[in-house]
C-alpha positions in Angstrom: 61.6 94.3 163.1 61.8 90.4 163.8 62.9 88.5 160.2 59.8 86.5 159.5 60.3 83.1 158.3 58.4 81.2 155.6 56.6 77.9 157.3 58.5 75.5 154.7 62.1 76.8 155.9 61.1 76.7 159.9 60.3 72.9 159.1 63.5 72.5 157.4 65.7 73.9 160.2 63.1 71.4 162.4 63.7 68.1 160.5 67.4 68.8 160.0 68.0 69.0 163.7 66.3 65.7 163.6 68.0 64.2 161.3 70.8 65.4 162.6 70.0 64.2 166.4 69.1 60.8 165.0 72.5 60.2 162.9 74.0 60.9 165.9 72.2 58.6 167.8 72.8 55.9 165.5 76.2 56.6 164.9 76.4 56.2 168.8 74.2 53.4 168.9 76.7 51.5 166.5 80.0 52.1 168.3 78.8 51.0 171.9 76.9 47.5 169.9 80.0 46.8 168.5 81.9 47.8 171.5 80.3 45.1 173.3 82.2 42.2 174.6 81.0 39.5 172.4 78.8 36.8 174.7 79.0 33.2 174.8 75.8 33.5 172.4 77.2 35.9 170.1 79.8 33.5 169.0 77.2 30.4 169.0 75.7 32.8 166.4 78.6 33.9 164.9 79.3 29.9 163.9 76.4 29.1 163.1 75.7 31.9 160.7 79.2 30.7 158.8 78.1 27.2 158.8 75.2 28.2 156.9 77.1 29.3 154.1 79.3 27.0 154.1 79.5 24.4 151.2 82.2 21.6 150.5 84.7 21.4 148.1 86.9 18.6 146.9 89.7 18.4 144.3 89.3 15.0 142.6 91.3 13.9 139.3 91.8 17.5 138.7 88.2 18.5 138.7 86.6 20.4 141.7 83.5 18.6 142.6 80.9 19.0 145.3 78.4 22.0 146.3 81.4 24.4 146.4 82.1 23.8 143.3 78.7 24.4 142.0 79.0 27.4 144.6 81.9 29.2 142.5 80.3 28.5 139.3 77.8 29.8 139.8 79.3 33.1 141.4 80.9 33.2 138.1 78.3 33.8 136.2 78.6 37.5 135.5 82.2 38.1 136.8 84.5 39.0 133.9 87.2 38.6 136.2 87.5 36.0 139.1 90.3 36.8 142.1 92.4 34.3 144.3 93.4 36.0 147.0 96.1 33.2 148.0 98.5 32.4 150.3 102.2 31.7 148.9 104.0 28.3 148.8 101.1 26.6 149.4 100.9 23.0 147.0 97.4 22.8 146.8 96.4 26.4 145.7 97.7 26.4 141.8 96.0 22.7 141.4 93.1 24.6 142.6 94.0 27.4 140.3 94.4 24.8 137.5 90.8 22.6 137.9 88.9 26.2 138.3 90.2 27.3 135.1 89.5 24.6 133.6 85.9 25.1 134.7 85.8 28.7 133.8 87.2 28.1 130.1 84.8 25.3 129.3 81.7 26.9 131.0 82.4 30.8 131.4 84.6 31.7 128.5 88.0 32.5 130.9 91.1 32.5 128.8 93.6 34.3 130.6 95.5 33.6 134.1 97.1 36.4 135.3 99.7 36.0 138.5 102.2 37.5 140.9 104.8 37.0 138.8 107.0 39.5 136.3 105.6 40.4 132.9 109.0 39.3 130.9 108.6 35.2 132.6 105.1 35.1 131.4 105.8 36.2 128.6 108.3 33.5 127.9 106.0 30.6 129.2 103.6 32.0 126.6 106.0 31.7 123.8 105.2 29.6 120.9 107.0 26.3 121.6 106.6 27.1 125.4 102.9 27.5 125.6 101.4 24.4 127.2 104.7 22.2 127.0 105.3 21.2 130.4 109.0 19.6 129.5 109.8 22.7 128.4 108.0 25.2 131.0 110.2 23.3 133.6 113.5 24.0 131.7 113.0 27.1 132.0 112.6 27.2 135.4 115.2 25.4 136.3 117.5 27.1 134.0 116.0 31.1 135.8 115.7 29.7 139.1 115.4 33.7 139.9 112.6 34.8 137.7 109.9 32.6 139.5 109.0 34.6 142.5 106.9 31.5 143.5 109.3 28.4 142.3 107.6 24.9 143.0 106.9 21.8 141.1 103.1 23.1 141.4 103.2 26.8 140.1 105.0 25.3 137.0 102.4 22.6 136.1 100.0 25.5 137.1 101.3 27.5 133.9 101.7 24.5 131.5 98.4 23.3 132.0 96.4 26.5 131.4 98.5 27.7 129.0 97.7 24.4 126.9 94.1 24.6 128.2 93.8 27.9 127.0 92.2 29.1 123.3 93.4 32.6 123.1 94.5 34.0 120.8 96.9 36.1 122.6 99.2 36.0 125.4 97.1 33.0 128.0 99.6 33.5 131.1 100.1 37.4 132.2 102.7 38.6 134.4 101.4 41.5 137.2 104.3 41.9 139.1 107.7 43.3 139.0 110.5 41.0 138.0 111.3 38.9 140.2 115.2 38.5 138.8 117.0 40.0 135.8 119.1 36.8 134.4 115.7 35.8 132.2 115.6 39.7 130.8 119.4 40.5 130.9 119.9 37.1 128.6 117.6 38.5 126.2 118.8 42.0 125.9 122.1 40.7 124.9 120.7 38.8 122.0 118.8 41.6 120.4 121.4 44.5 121.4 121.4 46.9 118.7 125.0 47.9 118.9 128.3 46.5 119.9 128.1 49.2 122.8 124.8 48.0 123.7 126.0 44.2 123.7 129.0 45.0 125.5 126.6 46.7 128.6 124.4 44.2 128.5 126.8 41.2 128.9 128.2 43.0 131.7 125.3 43.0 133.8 123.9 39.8 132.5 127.4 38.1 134.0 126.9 39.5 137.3 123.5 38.4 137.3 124.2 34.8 136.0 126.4 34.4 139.3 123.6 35.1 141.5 120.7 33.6 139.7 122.1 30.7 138.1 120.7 28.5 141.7 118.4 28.7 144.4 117.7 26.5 146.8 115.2 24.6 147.5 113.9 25.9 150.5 111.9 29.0 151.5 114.7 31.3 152.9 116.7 34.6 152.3 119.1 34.3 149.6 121.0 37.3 147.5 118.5 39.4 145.1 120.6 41.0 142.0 117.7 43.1 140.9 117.2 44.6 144.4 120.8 45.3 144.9 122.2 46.3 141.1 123.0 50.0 141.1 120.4 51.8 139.2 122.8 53.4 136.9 123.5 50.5 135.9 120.1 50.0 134.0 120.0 53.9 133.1 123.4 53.6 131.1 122.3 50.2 129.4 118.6 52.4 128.0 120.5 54.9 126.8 123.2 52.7 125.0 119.9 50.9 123.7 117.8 54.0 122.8 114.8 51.3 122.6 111.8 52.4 120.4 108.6 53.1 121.6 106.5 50.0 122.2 109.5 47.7 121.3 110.7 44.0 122.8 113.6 46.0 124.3 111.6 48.9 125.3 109.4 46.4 127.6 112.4 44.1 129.3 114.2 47.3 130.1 110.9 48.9 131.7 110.7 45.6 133.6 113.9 45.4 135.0 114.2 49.2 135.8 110.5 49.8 137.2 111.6 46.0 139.6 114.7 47.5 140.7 113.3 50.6 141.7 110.7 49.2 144.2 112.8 46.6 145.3 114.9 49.8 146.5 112.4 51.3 147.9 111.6 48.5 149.3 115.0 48.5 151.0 115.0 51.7 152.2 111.7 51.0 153.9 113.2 48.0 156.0 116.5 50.7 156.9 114.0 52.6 158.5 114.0 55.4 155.6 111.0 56.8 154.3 110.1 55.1 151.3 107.9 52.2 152.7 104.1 53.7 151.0 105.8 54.6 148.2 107.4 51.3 147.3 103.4 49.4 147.9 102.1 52.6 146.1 103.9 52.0 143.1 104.0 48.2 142.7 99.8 48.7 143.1 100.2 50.8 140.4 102.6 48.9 138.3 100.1 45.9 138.8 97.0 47.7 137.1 99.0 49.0 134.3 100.3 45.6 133.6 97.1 44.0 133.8 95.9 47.5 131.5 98.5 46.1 128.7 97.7 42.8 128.6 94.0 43.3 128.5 94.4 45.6 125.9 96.4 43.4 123.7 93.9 40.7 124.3 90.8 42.6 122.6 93.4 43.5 119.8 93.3 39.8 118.9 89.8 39.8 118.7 88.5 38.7 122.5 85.9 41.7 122.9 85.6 40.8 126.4 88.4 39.2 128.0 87.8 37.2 131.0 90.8 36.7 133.5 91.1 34.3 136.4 93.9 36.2 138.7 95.9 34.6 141.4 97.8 37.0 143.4 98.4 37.7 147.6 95.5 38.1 149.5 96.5 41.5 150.5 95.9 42.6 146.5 93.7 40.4 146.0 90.8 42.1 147.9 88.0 44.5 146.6 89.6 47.3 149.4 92.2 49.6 150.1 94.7 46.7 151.6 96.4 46.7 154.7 99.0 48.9 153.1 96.7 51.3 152.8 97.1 51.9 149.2 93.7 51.0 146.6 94.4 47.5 145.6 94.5 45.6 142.3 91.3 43.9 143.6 89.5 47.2 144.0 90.7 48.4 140.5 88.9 45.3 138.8 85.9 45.2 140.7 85.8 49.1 139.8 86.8 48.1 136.0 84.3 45.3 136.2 81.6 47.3 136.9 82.4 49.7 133.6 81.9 46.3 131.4 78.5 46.1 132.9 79.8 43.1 134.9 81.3 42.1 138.0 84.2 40.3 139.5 84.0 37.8 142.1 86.8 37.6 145.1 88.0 34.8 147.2 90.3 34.7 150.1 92.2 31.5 150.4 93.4 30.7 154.2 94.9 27.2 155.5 93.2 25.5 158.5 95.9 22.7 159.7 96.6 20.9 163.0 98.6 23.0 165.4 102.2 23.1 164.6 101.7 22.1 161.0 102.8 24.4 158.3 101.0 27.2 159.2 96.8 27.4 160.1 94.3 30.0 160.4 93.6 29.0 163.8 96.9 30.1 165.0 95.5 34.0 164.7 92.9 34.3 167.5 90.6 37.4 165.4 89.9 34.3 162.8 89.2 31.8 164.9 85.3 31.4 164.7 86.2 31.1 160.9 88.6 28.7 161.4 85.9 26.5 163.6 84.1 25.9 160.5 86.7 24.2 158.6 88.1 21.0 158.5 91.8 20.1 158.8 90.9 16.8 156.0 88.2 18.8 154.1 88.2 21.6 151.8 85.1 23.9 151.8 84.1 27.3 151.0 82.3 30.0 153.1 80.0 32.7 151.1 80.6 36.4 153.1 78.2 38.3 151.6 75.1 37.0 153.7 77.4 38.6 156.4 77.7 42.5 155.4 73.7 43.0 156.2 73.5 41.4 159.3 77.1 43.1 160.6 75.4 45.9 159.6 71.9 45.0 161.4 74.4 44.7 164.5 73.7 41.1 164.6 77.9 40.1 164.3 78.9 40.9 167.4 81.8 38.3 167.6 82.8 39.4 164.5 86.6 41.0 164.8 87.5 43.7 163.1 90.0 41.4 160.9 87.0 39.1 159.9 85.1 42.1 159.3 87.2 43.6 156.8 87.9 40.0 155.3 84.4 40.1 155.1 83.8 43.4 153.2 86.7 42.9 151.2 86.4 39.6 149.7 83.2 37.7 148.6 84.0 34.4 149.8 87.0 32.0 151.5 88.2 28.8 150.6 89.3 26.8 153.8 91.8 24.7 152.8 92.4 21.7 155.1 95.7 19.4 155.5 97.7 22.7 153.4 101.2 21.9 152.6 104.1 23.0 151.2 105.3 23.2 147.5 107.0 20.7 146.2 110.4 20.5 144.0 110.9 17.1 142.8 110.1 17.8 139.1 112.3 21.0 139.5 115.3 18.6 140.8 114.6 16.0 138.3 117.2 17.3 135.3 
């Protein structure tokens, strides 16, 4: 007997062939569009679509000024956290740092800057007497040359100046990163050592620290790294000689300096070759959230119900994405967080655009040039992405490469910044 079928389930079958045959149609549709070899008129398009987001920015007497700046405040309105995706060494990016804070405090309610830099240095910048003191923020970076992984005249004003600009309560300048050296924590650990033993371990390591730390040059270039190098033994025998307490000062700056030299290895091993490359950016991404988890959490214990955070940290964590690493990104995890506080985060990409042959410019990579074509090398100005995602999607992007694209999905906007230079360290020689 032929199995009779009810009219309702024969119409099913019918539309999900359909569907089916139209998702696949689609789906094919979108690969040969974006297949395409982009036309002369798809990249006319292309620019002009950026130019009509663009807006310009200027950086005058430390306050941004112009429609860009009107641009980001107003992004800002709902963002509890706001994201530089930056590019390192670069002078102008912490004065940029500094004059949006100062917009965000007065007008948004920001308090906090968090950075790419180790928890135990922040921490010491915030210290009462430190906080806000510029004389003082520079003497100790010249005397830990080691634990600024970003050491310029600019980064250090950076810190002074929102430190002092800041209201909170609680720590104003928090440390996402692993330590970039040990001196600053070593120093430390020998003046609270609990026991002669302790002391003794301590001083031992701080010693062979202070002969690598105590300089750096003033230059970017390779120079020897005693947290990525010490034997990890090292830092096991010193816990267990301190037997720190649960949540204690010692507890912390011996977390720091182990969880550091640990992915520095990894690190290592990755560049030998060895196997350990994933793991190394999988755990710094998550040593990064719980970081920023700690600090955030000790902020609303001082009151600040909803902390708000301008972050400044590499583009490649810095993006609402899984990075380039392939590993979910700090930017992803505060969007996501964001989103629980009924709020949002806003995320900008920060690129150079410089005449050829001068430090480095965006229109040296060939997949960003039709960004680069809207920038100036005298002018800053920002371009809003997020016009972009519908009509990428509409198929109307065709010059769009696939690394502007995911610039585009991953960020919200991009700061060009013309005539970029280099940090600066006359204030850091001047002692």
């Amino acid at each position: 007997m032929r199995r009779l079928l009810f009219p309702a389930t024969v119409c099913l079958r019918k539309s999900l062939r359909a569907i089916r045959a139209v998702a696949v149609l689609l789906l094919l549709n979108d690969v040969v569009l974006h297949a395409q070899e982009p036309t002369a008129r798809d990249t006319a398009y292309l620019d002009s679509v950026f130019r009509a987001h663009r807006y310009s920015l200027a950086l005058e007497n430390g306050r941004l000024t112009g429609a860009g700046a009107r641009f980001l405040l107003d992004a800002s309105r709902d963002a509890q956290f706001f994201v530089i995706g930056e590019s390192h060494y670069v002078a102008q990016i912490p004065r940029f740092a500094e004059a949006l804070f100062s917009s965000l405090h007065s007008d948004r309610g920001y308090n906090y800057y968090a950075v790419e830099f180790g928890p135990v240095i922040t921490g010491m910048l915030s210290a009462a007497g430190v906080r806000g003191d510029r004389a003082r923020s520079f003497a100790l970076a010249r005397k830990y040359p080691h634990a600024f992984q970003f050491w310029d005249d600019e980064e250090i004003d950076a810190f002074a100046d929102i430190a002092r600009t800041s209201t909170a309560r609680s720590q104003p300048l928090w440390g996402l990163d692993n330590e970039w050296g040990a001196l600053h924590a070593l120093d430390r650990l020998t003046a609270i050592a609990p026991t002669a033993e302790a002391r003794a371990l301590a001083r031992q390591l701080d010693e062979r620290a202070r002969a690598i730390e105590s300089t750096r040059p003033y230059a970017i270039v390779d120079v020897p790294r005693f947290i990525s190098d010490a034997d990890s033994s090292s830092f096991e025998a010193l816990r267990a000689a301190f037997h720190p307490a649960a949540g204690s000062e010692a507890e912390s700056l011996l977390d720091a300096i182990e969880i550091s030299n640990r992915i520095y290895l990894l690190d290592r091993g990755a560049r030998r070759n060895e196997i350990t490359g994933y793991r190394s950016n999988a755990d710094r991404e998550r040593y990064m959230k719980a970081l920023f988890m700690t600090q955030y959490r000790n902020a609303r214990r001082s009151g600040d119900t909803l902390p708000r955070v301008l972050v400044k940290i590499g583009s490649t964590h810095g993006g609402n994405w899984r990075s380039p690493t392939y590993v979910e990104s700090l930017g992803n995890f505060l969007y996501e967080f964001a989103l629980t506080n009924e709020r949002s985060s806003f995320h900008l990409v920060v690129w150079l655009v410089n005449e050829p042959g001068t430090y480095w410019t965006l229109a040296d990579d060939p997949p960003y040039l039709p960004l680069a074509r809207v920038g100036s090398t005298s002018e800053w100005a920002v371009v809003d992405f997020r016009p972009l995602r519908d009509l990428w999607y509409a198929g109307k992007l065709r010059a769009l490469s696939k690394e502007l694209r995911d610039a585009v999905f991953g960020y919200d906007a991009v700061l060009l910044l013309g005539s970029g230079t280099r940090g600066t360290y006359e204030q850091l020689r001047d002692h």
